[in-house]
C-alpha positions in Angstrom: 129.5 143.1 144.5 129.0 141.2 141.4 127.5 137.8 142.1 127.6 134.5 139.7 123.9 135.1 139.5 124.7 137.9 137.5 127.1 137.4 135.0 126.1 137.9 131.7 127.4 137.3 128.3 128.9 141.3 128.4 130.9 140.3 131.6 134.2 141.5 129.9 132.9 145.1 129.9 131.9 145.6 133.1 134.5 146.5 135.7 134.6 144.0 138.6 135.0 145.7 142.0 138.1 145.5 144.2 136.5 143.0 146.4 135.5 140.8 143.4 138.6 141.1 141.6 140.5 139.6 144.6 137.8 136.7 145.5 137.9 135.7 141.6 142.1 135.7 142.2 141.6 133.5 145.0 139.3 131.4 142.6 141.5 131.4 140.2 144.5 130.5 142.2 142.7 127.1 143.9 141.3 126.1 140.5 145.0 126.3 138.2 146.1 124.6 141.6 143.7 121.6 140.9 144.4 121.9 137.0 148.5 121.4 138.1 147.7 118.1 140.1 145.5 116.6 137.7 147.7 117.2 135.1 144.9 119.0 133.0 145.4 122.3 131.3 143.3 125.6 133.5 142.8 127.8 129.9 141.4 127.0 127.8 139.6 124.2 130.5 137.4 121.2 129.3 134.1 121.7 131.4 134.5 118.1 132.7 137.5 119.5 134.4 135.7 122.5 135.9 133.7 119.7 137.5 136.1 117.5 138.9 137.2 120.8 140.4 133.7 121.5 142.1 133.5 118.1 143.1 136.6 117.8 144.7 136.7 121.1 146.2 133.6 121.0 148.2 132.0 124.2 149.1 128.4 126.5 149.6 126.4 126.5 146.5 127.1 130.1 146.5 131.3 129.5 146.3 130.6 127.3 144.1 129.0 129.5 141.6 131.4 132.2 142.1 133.8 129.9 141.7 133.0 129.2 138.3 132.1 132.6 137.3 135.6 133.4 137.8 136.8 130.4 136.0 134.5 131.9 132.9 136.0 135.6 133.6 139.2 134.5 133.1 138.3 132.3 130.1 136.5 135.4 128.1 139.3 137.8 128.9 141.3 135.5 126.8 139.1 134.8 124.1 137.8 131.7 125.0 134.2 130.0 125.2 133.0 129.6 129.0 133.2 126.2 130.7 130.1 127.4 133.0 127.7 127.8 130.3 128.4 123.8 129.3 125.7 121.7 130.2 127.9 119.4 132.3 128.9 122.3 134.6 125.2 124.1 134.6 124.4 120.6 136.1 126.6 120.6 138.3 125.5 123.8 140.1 121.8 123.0 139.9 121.1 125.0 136.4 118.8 124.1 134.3 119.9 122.7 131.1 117.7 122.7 128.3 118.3 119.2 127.4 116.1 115.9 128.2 116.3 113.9 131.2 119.0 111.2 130.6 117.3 107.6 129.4 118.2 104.3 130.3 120.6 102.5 128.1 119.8 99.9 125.9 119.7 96.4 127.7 121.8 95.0 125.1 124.8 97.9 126.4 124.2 97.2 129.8 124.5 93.4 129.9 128.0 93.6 128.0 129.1 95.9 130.5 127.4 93.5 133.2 129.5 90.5 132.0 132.6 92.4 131.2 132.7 94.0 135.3 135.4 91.6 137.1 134.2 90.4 140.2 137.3 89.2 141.7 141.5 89.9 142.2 142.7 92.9 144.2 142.2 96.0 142.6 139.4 95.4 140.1 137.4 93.1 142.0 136.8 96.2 144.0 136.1 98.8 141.2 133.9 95.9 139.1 131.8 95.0 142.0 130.8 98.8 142.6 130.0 99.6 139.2 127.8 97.0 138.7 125.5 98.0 141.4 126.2 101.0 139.4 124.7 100.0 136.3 121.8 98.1 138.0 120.5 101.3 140.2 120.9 103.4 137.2 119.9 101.2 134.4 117.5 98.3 135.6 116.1 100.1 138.2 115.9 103.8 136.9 117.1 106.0 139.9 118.5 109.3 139.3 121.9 110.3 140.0 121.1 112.8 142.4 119.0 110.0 144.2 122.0 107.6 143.8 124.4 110.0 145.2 122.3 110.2 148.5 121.5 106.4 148.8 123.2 104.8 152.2 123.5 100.9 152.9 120.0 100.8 154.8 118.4 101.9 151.6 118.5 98.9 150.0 116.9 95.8 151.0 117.3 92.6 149.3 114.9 89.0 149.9 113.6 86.6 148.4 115.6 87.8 144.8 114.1 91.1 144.6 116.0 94.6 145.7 114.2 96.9 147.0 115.4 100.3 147.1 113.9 103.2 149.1 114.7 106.4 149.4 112.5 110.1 150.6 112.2 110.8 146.9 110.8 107.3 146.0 110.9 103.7 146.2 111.9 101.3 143.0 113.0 97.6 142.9 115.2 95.4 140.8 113.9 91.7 140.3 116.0 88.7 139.5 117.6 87.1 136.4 118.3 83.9 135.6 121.5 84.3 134.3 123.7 84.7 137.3 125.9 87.3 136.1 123.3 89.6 134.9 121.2 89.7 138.1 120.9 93.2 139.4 119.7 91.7 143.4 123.2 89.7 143.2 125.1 92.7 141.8 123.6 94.4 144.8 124.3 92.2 147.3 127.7 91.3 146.4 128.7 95.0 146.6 126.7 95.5 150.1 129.0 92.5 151.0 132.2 94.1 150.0 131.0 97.8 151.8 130.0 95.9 155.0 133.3 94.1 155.4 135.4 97.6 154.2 133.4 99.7 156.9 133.7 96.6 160.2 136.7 95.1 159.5 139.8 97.4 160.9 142.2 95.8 158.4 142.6 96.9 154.9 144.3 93.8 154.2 141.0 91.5 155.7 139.2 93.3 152.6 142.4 92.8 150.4 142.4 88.9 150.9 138.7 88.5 150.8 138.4 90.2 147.5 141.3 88.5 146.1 140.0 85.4 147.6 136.4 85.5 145.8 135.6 83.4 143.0 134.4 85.0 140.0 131.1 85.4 138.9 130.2 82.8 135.9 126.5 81.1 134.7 127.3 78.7 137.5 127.8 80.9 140.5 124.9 81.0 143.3 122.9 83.5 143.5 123.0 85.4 146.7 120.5 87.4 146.0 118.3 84.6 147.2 120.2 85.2 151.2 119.3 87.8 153.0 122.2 88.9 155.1 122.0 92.2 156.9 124.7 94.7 156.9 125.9 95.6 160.9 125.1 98.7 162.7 127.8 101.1 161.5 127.5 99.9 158.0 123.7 100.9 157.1 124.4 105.0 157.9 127.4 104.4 154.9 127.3 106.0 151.8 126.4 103.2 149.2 128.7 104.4 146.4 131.9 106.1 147.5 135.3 106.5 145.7 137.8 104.1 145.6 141.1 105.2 145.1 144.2 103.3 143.1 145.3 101.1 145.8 141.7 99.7 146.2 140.7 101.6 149.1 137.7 103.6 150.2 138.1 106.5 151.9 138.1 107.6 155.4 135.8 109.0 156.5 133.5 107.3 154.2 132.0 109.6 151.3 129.7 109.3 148.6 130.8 109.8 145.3 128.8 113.0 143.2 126.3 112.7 140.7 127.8 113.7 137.6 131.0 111.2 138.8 127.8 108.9 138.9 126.5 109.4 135.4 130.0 109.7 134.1 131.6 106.4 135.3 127.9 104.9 134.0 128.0 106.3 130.7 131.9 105.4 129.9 131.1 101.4 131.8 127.8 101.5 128.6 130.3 102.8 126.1 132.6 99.9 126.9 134.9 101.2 128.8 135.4 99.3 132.0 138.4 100.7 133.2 142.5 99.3 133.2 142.7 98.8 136.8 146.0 97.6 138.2 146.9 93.8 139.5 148.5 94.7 142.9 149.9 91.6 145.5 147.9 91.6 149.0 150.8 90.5 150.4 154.0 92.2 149.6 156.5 91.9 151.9 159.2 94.0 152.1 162.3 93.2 152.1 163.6 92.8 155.9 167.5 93.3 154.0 166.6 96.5 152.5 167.4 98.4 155.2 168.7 102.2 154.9 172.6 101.9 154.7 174.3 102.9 158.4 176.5 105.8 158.5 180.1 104.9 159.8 182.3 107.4 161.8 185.1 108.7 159.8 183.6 108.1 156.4 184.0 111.2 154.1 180.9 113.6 153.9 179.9 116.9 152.4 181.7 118.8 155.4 184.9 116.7 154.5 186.4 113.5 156.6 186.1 113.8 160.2 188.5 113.9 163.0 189.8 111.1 165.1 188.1 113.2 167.8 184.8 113.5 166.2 185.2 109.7 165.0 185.5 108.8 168.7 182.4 110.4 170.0 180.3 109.2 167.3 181.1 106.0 167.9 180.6 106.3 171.9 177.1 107.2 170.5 176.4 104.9 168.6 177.6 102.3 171.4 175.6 104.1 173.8 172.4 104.1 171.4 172.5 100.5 170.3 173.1 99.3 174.0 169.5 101.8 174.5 167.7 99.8 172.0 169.1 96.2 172.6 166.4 94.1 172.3 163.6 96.4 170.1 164.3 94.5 167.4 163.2 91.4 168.7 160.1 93.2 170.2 159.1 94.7 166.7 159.3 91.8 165.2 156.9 89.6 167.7 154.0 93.4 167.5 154.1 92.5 163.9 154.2 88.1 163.9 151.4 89.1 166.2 149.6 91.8 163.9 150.0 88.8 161.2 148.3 86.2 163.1 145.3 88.6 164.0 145.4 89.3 160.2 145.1 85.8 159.0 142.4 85.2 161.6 139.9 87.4 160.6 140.8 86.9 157.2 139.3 82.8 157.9 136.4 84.6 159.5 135.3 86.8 156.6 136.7 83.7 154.0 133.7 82.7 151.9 131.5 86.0 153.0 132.0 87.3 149.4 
């Protein structure tokens, strides 16, 4: 069998086995399934989406470099360059690459990304409060991606202003700024804050309100870096930088995100772009009128009008179904006054914690 190992720039020549040929159209078939619900074209592919695709397909290192070489088999049958000799996607399967470790950016980069991050309002206090922890482990402190991508909650370790950050490969720490909004221990903490309260509170909408709630970080804020507040039990085993998706939510289970989703969302926050994140309500309520309109017997449907028979046992049903539920609505409605009221109180336990 032809292996990923061995693919070679003559790969069009050689005559791929039955059993290849029909793992490669298996390939195929999940990666042009990814391409459709990305909305990104499968041929020719940009080797940033061959990634997403590894990433969010997760598999054996061997799958994953068979999956590719049947992305690239596909790609030179048609004339095109292979996205699996990029550098991004060599990364990505452990390659080597031929080109120089990535350096930190220039301070000046990082603190206009640092002050441009918001901190506050329900979706992009979420996303802003991650990526600057972001940019301080990759930037101020110098860890790797692939270190990054492994770090949990219990890694870090923040007192007296100074984050400490320790990991199996290493140990490196961040120390304090004056300027409140460009302290990397405060990025830190603020972030751990946000994680511990996502992870113990059982409530989306207690980590909605509490985000929302947060004042924004200005030249006059606290530092709370100088606090030490430890994360509880089930927080410290979390992954330190997960996903978030477009409502504002991490997901569950927890997950870390990967390291080239690292260094990507790192190098686009230096370049300036901090991302359009959406304004979304914490409290929408529906609207208890907008209710699904209510069939009536003897109205005119698609099998024509019916009968006065028909018309009568319908409505005997309906009799007998509304006398079955008398009284559920007023029960629904005290499960969620009560569900509201549990809300709201933990929302004024967690008020001030960010």
């Amino acid at each position: 069998m032809t292996t990923a190992a061995e693919m070679t720039t003559d790969e069009p020549a050689r005559v791929l086995s039955a059993r290849t040929r029909a793992a490669y159209a298996g390939d195929w078939a999940l990666f042009t399934d990814h391409c459709t619900v990305t909305d990104r074209p499968a041929l020719p592919a940009d080797p940033h989406t061959v990634v997403d695709f590894l990433s969010g397909c997760a598999a054996a290192p061997a799958t994953r470099r068979r999956r590719v070489a049947a992305i690239d088999h596909h790609h030179s049958a048609s004339g095109y360059d292979r996205p699996g000799e990029s550098v991004v996607v060599r990364a990505a399967l452990g390659r080597r690459t031929g080109q120089p470790p990535e350096t930190p950016a220039h301070p000046e980069q990082v603190a206009a990304a640092l002050r441009g991050l918001p901190s506050h309002g329900w979706t992009a206090g979420m996303f802003g409060r991650r990526d600057r922890a972001l940019l301080v482990l990759s930037q101020l402190a110098g860890l790797p991606y692939q270190h990054l991508a492994r770090l949990t909650a219990e890694d870090i370790y923040v007192a007296d202003g100074v984050a400490t950050i320790r990991s199996p490969a290493g140990e490196w720490t961040v120390g304090p700024d004056d300027d409140v909004v460009l302290c990397g221990p405060c990025a830190v903490t603020r972030w751990l804050r946000v994680l511990d309260l996502a992870v113990t509170q059982p409530s989306p909408r207690v980590l909605a309100r509490a985000v929302q709630a947060a004042p924004p970080v200005t030249d006059h804020s606290p530092h709370q870096c100088r606090s030490t507040r430890s994360p509880a039990e089930a927080t410290r085993s979390a992954p330190l930088l997960p996903p978030i998706d477009q409502w504002g939510y991490l997901p569950f289970p927890l997950q870390p995100l990967s390291p080239h989703s690292l260094s990507r969302r790192a190098r686009d926050l230096l370049a300036g772009d901090l991302g359009a994140h959406r304004h979304l309500p914490v409290d929408a309520d529906q609207d208890p009128e907008a209710a699904a309109p209510v069939s009536r017997p003897g109205a005119t449907t698609a099998g024509g009008a019916y009968g006065a028979a028909e018309a009568a046992a319908a409505m005997e049903r309906r009799r007998r179904g509304l006398e079955h539920l008398a009284g559920i609505t007023d029960v629904l409605t005290e499960v969620e006054r009560r569900a509201d009221e549990l809300n709201r109180r933990a929302a004024e336990l967690v008020q001030g914690w960010l």
